[in-house]
C-alpha positions as CSV (number, residue, x, y, z in Angstrom):
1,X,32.9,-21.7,13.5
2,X,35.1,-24.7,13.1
3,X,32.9,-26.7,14.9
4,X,30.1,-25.8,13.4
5,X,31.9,-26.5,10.4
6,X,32.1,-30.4,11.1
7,X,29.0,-30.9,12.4
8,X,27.4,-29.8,9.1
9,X,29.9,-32.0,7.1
10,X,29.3,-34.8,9.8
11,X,25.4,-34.2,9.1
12,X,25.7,-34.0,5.0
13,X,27.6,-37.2,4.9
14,X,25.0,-39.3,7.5
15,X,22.7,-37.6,4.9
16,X,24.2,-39.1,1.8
17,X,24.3,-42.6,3.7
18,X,20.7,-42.8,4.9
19,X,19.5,-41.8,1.5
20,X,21.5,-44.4,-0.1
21,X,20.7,-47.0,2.7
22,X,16.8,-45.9,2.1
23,X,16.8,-46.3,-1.5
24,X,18.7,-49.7,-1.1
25,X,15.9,-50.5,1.1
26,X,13.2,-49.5,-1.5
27,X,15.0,-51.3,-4.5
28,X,15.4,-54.2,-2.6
29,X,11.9,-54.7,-1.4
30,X,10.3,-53.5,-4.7
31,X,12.7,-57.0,-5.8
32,X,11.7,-59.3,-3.0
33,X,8.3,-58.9,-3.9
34,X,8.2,-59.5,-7.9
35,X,11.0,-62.2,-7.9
36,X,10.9,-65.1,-5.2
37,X,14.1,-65.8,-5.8
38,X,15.7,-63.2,-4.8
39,X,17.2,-63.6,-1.4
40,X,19.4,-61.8,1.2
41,X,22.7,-63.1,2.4
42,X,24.6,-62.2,5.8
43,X,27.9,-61.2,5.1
44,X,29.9,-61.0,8.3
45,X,30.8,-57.9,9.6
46,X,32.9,-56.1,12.6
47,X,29.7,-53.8,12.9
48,X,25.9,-54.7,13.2
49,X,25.3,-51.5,11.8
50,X,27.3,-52.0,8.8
51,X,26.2,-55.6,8.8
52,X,23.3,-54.5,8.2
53,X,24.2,-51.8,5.8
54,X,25.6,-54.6,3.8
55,X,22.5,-57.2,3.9
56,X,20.1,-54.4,2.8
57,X,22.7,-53.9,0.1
58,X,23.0,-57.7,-0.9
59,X,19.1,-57.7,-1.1
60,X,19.5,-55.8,-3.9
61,X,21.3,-57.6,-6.0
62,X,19.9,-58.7,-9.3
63,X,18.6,-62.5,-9.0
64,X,20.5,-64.0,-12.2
65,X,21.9,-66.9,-12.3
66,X,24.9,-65.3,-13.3
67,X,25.1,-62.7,-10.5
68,X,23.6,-65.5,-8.0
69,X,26.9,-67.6,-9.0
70,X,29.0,-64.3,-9.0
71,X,27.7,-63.7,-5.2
72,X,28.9,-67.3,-4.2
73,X,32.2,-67.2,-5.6
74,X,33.7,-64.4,-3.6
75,X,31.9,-63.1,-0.8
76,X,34.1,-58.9,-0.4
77,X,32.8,-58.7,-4.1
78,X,29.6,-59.1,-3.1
79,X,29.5,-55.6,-1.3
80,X,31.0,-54.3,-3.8
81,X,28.6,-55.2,-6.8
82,X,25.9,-54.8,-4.1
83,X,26.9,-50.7,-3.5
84,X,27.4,-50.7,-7.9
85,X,24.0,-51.9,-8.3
86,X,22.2,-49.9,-5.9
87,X,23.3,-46.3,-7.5
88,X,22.1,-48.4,-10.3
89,X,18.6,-47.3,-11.5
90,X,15.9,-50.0,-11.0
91,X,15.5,-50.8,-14.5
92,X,19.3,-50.9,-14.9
93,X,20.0,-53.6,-12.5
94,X,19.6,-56.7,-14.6
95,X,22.2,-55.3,-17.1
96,X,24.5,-54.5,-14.4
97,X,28.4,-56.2,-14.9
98,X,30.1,-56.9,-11.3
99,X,32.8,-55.4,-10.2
100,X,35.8,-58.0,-9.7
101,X,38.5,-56.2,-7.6
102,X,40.5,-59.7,-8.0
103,X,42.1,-59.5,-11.0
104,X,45.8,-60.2,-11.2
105,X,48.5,-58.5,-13.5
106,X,49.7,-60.4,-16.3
107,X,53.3,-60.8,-16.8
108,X,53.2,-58.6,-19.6
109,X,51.5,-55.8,-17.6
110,X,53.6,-56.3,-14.1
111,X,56.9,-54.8,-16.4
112,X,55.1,-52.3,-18.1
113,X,54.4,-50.6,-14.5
114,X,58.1,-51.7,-13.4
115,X,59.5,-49.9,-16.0
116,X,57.4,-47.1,-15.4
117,X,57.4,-46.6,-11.9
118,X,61.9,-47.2,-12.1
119,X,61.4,-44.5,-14.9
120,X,59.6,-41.9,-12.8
121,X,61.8,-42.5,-9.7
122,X,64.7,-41.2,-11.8
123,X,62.9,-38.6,-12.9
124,X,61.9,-37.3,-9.8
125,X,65.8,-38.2,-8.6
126,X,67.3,-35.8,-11.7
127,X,64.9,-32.7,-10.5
128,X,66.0,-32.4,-6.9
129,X,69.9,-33.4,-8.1
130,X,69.8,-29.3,-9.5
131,X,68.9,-28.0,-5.9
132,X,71.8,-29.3,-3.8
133,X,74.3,-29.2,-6.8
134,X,73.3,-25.4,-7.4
135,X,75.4,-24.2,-4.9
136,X,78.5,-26.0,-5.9
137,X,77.9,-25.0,-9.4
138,X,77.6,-21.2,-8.6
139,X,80.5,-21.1,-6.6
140,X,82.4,-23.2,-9.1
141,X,81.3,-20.4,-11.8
142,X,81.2,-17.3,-10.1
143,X,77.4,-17.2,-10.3
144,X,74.8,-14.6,-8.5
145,X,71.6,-15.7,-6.9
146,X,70.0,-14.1,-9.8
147,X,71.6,-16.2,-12.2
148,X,70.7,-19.2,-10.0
149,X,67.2,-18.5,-10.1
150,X,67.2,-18.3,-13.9
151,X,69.0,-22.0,-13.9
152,X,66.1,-23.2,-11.7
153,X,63.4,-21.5,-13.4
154,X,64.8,-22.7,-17.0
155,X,63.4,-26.1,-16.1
156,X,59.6,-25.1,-15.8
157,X,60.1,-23.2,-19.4
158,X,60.1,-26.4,-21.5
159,X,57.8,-28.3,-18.9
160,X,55.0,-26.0,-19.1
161,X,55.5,-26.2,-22.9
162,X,55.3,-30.2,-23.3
163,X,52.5,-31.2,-21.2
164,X,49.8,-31.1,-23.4
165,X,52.1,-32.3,-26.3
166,X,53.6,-35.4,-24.0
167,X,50.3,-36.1,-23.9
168,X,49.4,-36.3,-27.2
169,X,52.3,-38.2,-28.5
170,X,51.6,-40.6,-25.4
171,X,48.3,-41.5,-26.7
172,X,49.7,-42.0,-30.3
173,X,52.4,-43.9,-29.8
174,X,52.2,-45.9,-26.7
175,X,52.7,-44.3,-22.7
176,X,55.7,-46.6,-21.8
177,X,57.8,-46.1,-24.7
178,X,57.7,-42.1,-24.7
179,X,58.3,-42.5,-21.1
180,X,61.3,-44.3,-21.6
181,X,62.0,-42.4,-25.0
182,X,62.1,-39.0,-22.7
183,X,63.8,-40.7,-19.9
184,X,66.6,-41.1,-22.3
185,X,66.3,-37.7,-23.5
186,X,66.5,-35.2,-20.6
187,X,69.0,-37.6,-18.9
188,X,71.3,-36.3,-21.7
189,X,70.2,-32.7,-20.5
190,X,71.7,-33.6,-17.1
191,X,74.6,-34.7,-18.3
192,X,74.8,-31.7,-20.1
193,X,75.2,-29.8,-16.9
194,X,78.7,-30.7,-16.1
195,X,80.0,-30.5,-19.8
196,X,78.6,-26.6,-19.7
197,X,81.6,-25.6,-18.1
198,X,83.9,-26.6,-20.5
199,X,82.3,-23.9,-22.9
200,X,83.2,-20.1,-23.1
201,X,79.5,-19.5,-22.3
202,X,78.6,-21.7,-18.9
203,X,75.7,-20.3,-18.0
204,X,73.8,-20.2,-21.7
205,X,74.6,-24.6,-22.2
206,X,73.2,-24.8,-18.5
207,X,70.1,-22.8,-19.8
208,X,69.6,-24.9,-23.0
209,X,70.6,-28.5,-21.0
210,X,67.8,-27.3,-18.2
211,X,65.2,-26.5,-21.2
212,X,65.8,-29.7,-22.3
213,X,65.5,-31.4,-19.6
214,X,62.0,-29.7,-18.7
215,X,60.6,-30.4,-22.4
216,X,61.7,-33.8,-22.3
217,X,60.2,-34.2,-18.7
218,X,56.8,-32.8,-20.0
219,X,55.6,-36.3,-20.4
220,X,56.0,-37.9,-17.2
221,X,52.5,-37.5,-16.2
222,X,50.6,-38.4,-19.1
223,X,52.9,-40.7,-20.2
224,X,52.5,-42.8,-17.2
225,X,49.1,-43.0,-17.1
226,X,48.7,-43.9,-20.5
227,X,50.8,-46.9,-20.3
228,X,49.0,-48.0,-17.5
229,X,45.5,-47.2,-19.2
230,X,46.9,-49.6,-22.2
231,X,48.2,-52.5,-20.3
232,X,46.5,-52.7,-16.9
233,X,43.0,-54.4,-16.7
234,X,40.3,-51.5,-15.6
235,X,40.1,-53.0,-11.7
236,X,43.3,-52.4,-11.7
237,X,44.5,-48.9,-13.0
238,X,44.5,-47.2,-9.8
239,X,47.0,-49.4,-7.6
240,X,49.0,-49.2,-10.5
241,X,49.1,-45.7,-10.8
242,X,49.5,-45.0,-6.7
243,X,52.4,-47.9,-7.0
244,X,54.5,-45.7,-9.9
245,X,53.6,-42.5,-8.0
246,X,55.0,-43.2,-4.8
247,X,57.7,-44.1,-6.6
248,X,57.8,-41.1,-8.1
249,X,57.8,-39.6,-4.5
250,X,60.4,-41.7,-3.1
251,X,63.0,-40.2,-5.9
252,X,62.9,-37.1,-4.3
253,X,63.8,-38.3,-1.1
254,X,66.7,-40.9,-2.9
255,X,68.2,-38.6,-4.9
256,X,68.4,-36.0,-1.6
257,X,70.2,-39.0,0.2
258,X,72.2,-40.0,-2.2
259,X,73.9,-37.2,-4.3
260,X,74.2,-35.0,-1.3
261,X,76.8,-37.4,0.0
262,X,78.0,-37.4,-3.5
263,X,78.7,-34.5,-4.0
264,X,80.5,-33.8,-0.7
265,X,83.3,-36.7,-1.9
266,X,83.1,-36.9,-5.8
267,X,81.9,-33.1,-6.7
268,X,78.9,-32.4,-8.1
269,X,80.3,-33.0,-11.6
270,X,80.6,-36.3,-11.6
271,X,77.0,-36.3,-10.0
272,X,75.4,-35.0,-12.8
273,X,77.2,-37.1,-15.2
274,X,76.4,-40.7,-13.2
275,X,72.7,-39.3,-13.1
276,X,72.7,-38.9,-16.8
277,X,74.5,-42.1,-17.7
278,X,71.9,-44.2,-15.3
279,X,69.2,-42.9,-16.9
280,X,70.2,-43.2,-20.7
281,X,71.4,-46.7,-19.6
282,X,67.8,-47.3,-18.4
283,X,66.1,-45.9,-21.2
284,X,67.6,-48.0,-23.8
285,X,67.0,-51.7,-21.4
286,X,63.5,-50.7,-20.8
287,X,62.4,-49.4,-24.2
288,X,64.5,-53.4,-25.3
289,X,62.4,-54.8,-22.5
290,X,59.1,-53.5,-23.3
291,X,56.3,-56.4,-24.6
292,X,55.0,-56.4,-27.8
293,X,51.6,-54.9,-26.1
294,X,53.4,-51.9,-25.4
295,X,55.3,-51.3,-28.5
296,X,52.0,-50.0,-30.3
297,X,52.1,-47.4,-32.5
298,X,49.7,-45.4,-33.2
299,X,45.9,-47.0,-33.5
300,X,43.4,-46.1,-36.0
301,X,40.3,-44.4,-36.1
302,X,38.2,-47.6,-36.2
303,X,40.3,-49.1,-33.3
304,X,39.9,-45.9,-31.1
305,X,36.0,-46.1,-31.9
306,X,35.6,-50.1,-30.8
307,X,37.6,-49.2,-27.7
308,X,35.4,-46.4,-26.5
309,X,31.9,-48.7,-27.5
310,X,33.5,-51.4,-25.4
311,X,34.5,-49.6,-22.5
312,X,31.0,-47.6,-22.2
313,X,28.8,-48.8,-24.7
314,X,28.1,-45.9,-26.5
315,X,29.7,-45.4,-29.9
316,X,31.1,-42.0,-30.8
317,X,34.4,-39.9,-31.4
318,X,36.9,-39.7,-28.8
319,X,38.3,-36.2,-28.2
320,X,37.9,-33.4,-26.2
321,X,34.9,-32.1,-27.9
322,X,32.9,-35.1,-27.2
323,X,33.4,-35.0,-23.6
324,X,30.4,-35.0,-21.5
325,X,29.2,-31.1,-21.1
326,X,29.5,-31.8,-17.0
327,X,33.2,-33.0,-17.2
328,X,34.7,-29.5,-18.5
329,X,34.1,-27.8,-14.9
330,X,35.2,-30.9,-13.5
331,X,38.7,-31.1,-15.7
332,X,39.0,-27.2,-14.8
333,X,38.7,-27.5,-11.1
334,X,41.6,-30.7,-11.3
335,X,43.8,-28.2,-13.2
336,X,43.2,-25.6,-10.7
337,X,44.3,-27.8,-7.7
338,X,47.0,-28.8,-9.8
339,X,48.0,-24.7,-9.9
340,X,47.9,-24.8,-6.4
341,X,49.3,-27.7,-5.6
342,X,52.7,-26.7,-7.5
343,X,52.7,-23.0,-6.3
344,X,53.0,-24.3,-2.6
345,X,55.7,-27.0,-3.7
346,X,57.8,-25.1,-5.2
């Protein structure tokens, strides 16, 4: 069953490639013959299979003089405006914008994803911190397993809550700075921790500080990706992104390393409390640090409305009720997978 499995997926994907290789062929030729100028170009190639995958492609590529001098200035980009334009429909071609993939960061834009991928290394640093110190803290305070599992779970109960609401504020008032503004927050919920057991009721202030922390946590995700989405150039969103999410990976494994040792020589108290400090420390340099460009508040109607016309060319409201009909299954199915993906993790 397995096998026959991957030979149907092997044979749907050939599929998708000879139909897009054939209709490549057809635009191409359909081009050669009403424009003489129109030309193909060998692009070299480790494959003559792919080589000529890719002339077919370049055949097809509109015969402006703007794409023409496009075509000569950088040869990779050709394959890649080359694939663009053939998913392109015929009569779409000539108004199709390359694709440059060689875009730089400005300065500007390099320390908004700095910041932000520091900012979710922490983050992900503070949540595993709770794990290893959990033990120490319930022998410290005479706590059952029961009572541990409430500590853990009080995190998710102000994480679930903020998501939607990080979110919002993210796209209101700029993703770096309620980032940095929530860094600084639930940092103060993990120093909160330690300071619980100076109380009469421990286990209630851990509650509260691990509430905290969750809420204030809520808008790592869309926080991040709206700062990038505000300062990074288009052709550049996703390396950006994957850069301040393996970040965001490599916390885990840093803040394993590094306050298990800890907390073998120090004590978990003073853990919490250098965790906390770090992190208010770097909320208030990188919320200083941030440019201008990134210090936005929130944008008006009319701005909102000449961003979305510029980015697809169709004016209109931006919201979730003018979302393309086929995009709700598609934004269900991503939430799904997210459901999964955090009932196996944790």
């Amino acid at each position: 069953a397995l096998s026959a499995l991957l030979r149907d997926a092997v044979a749907m994907m050939t599929g998708a490639v000879s139909a897009l290789h054939a209709r490549s062929l057809s635009v191409s030729t359909s081009r050669s013959s009403s424009s003489p100028r129109t030309r193909s170009r060998p692009i070299a190639s480790s494959s003559p299979r792919a080589s000529a995958l890719v002339s077919s492609e370049a055949r097809a590529l509109p015969s402006s003089p703007r794409a023409r001098a496009y075509s000569r200035g950088s040869r990779p980009s050709v394959v890649v405006y080359a694939f663009a334009a053939s998913a392109a429909a015929p009569d779409e071609m000539n108004d199709a914008v390359p694709i440059k993939t060689t875009a730089r960061l400005s300065p500007d834009a390099r320390r908004v994803v700095l910041l932000c991928a520091v900012t979710m290394l922490l983050a992900s640093a503070d949540r595993t911190i709770f794990s290893l110190g959990s033990l120490a803290i319930a022998r410290d305070l005479s706590l059952s397993m029961s009572t541990v599992g409430l500590l853990q779970s009080a995190f998710f109960w102000g994480y679930g809550v903020t998501q939607i609401l990080g979110g919002v504020a993210a796209d209101r008032f700029g993703g770096a700075k309620v980032l940095l503004a929530g860094l600084g927050l639930w940092s103060v919920g993990v120093a909160m921790i330690p300071a619980a057991t100076l109380t009469p009721t421990p286990v209630a202030v851990i509650v509260a500080a691990r509430v905290l922390f969750g809420a204030a946590s809520g808008c790592m995700m869309p926080a991040s990706a709206a700062a990038v989405a505000l300062s990074v150039p288009a052709e550049r969103r996703s390396s950006s992104l994957s850069l301040i999410f393996t970040f965001f990976n490599c916390g885990s494994a840093f803040g394993l390393l590094l306050a298990g040792s800890l907390i073998q020589t120090v004590g978990w108290k003073a853990v919490f409390l250098a965790f906390g400090a770090v992190g208010v420390a770097w909320s208030a340099c990188g919320l200083a640090a941030l440019p201008e460009s990134a210090k936005k508040g929130a944008r008006s109607s009319s701005e909102r409305g000449s961003e979305r016309e510029s980015d697809d060319g169709r004016p209109g409201p931006a919201g979730w009720l003018s979302l393309p009909g086929w995009m709700y299954p598609q934004l269900g199915a991503l939430a799904w997978c997210h459901v999964c993906i955090n009932w196996g993790f944790f």
